[in-house]
N, C-alpha and C positions, 0 to 999 in steps of 0.2 A: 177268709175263713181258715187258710194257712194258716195263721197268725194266733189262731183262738189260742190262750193261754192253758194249756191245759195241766202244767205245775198248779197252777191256783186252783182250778176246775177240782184235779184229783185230792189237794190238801183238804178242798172243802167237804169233801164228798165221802174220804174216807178215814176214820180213826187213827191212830197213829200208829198200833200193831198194825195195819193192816195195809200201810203206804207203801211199802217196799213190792208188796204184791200186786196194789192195780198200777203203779207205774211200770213195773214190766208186763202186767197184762196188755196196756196202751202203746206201748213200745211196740210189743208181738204184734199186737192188733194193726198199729199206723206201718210199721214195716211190712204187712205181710200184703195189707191192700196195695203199696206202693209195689210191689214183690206182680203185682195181677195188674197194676194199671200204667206202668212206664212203660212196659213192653206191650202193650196194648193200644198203646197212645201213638209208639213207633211203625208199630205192624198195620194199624188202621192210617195212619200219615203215610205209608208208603204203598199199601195197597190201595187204600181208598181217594187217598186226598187229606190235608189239612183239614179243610172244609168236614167232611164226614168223621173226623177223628175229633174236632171240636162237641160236634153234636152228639156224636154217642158219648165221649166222656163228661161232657155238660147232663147228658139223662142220667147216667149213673149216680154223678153226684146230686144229681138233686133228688132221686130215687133214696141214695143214702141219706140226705137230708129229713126226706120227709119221716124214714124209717126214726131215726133219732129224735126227731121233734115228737114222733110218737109215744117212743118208748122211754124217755126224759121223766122223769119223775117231776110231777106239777111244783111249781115255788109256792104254792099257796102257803100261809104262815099257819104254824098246827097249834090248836092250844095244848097244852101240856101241863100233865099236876102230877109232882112227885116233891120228895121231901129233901132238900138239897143240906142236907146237914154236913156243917161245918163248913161253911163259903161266908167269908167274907160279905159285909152289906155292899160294899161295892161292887162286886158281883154282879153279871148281866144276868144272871138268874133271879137275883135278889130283887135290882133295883126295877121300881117298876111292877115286879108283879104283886098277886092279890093272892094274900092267903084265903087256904083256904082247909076243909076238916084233915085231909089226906096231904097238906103240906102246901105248897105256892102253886097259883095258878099262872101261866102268862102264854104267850105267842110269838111265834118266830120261823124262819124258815127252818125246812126238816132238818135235823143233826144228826149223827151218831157221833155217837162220844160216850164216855163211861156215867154221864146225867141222865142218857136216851138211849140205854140199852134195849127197854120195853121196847121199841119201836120196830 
């Protein structure tokens, strides 16, 4: 879970005025837990044991896991009806969807972006 991408994660997640700010929010945020939990990892490994310094750091994270799985905004695919004028028919807005009186209808994972500002 080290490893999870989270360049891709923030591109997807946030518009494009607004990337400069949660990658430094993610930065503050992944430094400041590591800031609470390297020296916690040390202080429990030499007070406690290895052993007791696995399992409280293993409840944290999975405590923070579950917090996140929580609070994760669902991938369910939202339909959506706006009037996408002036795109191209190629267009992933275009192709595929169903107009309709208020302009094309379709479905997809949540966006923001300047298509999905209602949102």
């Amino acid at each position: 879970m080290v490893l999870t991408p989270t360049g891709r994660l923030i591109r997807r997640a946030a518009p494009p005025e607004e990337r400069t700010s949660a990658f430094a929010a993610q930065f503050s945020l992944s430094h400041s837990c590591w800031l609470l939990t390297y020296p916690l990892a040390g202080w429990l490994g030499a007070a406690a044991g290895l052993q007791a310094a696995v399992l409280v750091l293993g409840a944290i994270t999975l405590a923070a896991g579950l917090v996140a799985a929580r609070l994760w905004p669902s991938r369910e695919p939202v339909a959506v009806e706006h009037d996408p004028t002036g795109l191209d028919a190629a267009h992933p807005h275009v192709v595929g969807a169903t107009r309709v009186a208020n302009g094309l209808r379709h479905s997809h994972d949540p966006l923001l972006d300047w298509l999905h500002a209602h949102r």
